[in-house]
N, C-alpha and C positions, 0 to 999 in steps of 0.2 A: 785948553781948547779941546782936545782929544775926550777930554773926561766930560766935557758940556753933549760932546755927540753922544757920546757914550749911552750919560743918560737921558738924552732925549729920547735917542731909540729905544732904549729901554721901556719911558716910559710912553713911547704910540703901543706898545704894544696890550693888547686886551683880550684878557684870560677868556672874558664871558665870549669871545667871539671862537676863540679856539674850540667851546662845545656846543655850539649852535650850528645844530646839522643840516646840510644842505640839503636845498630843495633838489627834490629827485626829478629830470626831465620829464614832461608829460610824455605818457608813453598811447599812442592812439589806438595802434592796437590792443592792448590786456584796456583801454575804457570800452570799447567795442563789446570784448571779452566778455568783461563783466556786466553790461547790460543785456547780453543775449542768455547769461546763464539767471540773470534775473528775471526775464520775461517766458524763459524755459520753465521754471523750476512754479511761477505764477500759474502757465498754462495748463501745469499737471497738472497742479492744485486743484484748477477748476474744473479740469475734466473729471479728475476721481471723483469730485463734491456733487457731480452732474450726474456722474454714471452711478454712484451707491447709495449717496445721501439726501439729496434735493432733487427736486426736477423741475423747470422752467417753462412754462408754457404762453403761449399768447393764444387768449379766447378770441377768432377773427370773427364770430357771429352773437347773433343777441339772443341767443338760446338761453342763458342765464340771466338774464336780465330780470331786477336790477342787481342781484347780490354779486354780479358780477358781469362788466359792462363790455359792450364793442371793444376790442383793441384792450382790454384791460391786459396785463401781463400777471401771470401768480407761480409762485412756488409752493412746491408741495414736496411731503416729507415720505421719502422713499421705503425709510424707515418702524416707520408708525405699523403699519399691518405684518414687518416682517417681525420687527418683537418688543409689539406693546400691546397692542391692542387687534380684536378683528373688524372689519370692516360694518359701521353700524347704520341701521336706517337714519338719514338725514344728512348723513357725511356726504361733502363733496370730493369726487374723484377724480384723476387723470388716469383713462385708460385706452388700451386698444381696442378701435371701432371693432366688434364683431364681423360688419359685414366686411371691412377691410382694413386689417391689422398694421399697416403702415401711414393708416391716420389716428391720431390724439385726438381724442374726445375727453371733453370737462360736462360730466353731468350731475346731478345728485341723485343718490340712493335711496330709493324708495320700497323696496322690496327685500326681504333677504333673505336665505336659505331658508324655506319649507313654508313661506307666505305664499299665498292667494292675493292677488292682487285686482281686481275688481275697479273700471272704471265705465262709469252709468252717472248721465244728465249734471255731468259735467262735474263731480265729484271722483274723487280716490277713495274707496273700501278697502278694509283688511282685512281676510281671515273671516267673511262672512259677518262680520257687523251692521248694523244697522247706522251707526255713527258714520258721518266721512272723516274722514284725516285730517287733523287739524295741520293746515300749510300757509301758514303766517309768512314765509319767507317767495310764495308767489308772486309773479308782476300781478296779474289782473285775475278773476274767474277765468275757470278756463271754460271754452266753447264748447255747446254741448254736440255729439256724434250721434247719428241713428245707431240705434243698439247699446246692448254693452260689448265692450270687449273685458277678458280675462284671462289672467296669466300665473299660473302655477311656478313659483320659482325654483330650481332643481338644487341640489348638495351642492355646495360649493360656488356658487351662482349669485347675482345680484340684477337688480329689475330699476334701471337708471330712468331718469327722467330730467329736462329742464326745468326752470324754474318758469322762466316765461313760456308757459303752457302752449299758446296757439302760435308762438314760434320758433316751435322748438322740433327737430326731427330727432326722436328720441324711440325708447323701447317700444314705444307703439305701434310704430313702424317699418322697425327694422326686420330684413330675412332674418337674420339671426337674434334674437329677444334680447337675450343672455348675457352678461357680462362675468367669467366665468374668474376668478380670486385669482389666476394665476397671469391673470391680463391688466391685472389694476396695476398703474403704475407708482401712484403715491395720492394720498391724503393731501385736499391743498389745502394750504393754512393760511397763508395772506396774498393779497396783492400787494406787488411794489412798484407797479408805473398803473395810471400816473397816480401819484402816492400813495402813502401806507396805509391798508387795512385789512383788520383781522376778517377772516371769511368763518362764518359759521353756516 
């Protein structure tokens, strides 16, 4: 009888259970922990990506229209003009308003360092041409003005304009003309709300 207990107990017993490591109490604190230094470590992220590489912008008016609509949102590449490329006629820009450097303006580049800019009966000239500028990416003609007006662009300088011409408050008429290279904030390359597309 002793030798039956014996092994009985012997054999309840199970090896595989002796290495089967206990579950560790949930501990509320370090889960806390560890979401806040994941939601930390995300936030940098995006502020470095915001402040050196990208820039975010929401167009709130129809100044660009259509290449880029009411409310559309785009990112642009902070990058591009500091070292790849200079900033070229046609390119869309994010920069500081001239007359008030604490607003964002999205215009495109129509002018660049040592052009003449010439705008007569409802056309854009360059550099005293007789040809107008071929501007395939306009909403409509634009509205013809009494007179011309003319704008000599200076070193370092660009001569911005919207695409939707008669609603657009752009170089034409601003105090300040000027959109000077160290005011551009980046090249915008797509939009992403409301969905994807490349901006040329």
């Amino acid at each position: 009888m002793p030798d039956i207990e014996k092994n009985k107990t012997a054999g309840d017993q199970n090896p595989e259970n002796e290495n089967t490591p206990e579950k560790e109490p949930f501990d509320l604190k370090a889960e806390i922990l560890s979401w806040v230094q994941i939601i930390v470590c995300a936030v940098a992220i995006a502020l470095c990506m915001n402040s050196f590489i990208i820039a975010n912008s929401r167009v709130p008016s129809a100044s660009m229209e259509t290449t880029i609509m009411t409310g559309d949102r785009v990112i642009g590449s902070r990058l591009t003009y500091k070292l790849f490329d200079d900033p070229e006629r046609g390119d869309i820009i994010i920069f500081r308003w001239p007359d008030n450097e604490k607003i964002l303006f999205v215009k495109r580049i129509i002018g660049v360092p040592g052009d003449t800019v010439e705008i007569r009966d409802g056309q854009v000239y360059l550099n005293g041409s007789d040809t107008p500028l071929e501007e395939p990416y306009i909403r409509e003609p634009m509205e013809p003005e009494p007179g011309t007006m003319q704008f000599t662009v200076p070193e370092d300088a660009y001569f911005c304009m919207g695409d939707n011409r008669n609603e657009s408050m752009d170089a034409r008429y601003w105090h300040n003309t000027f959109v000077y290279r160290d005011k551009i904030i980046a090249k915008v390359c797509f939009r992403y709300w409301p969905g994807f597309k490349v901006i040329k």
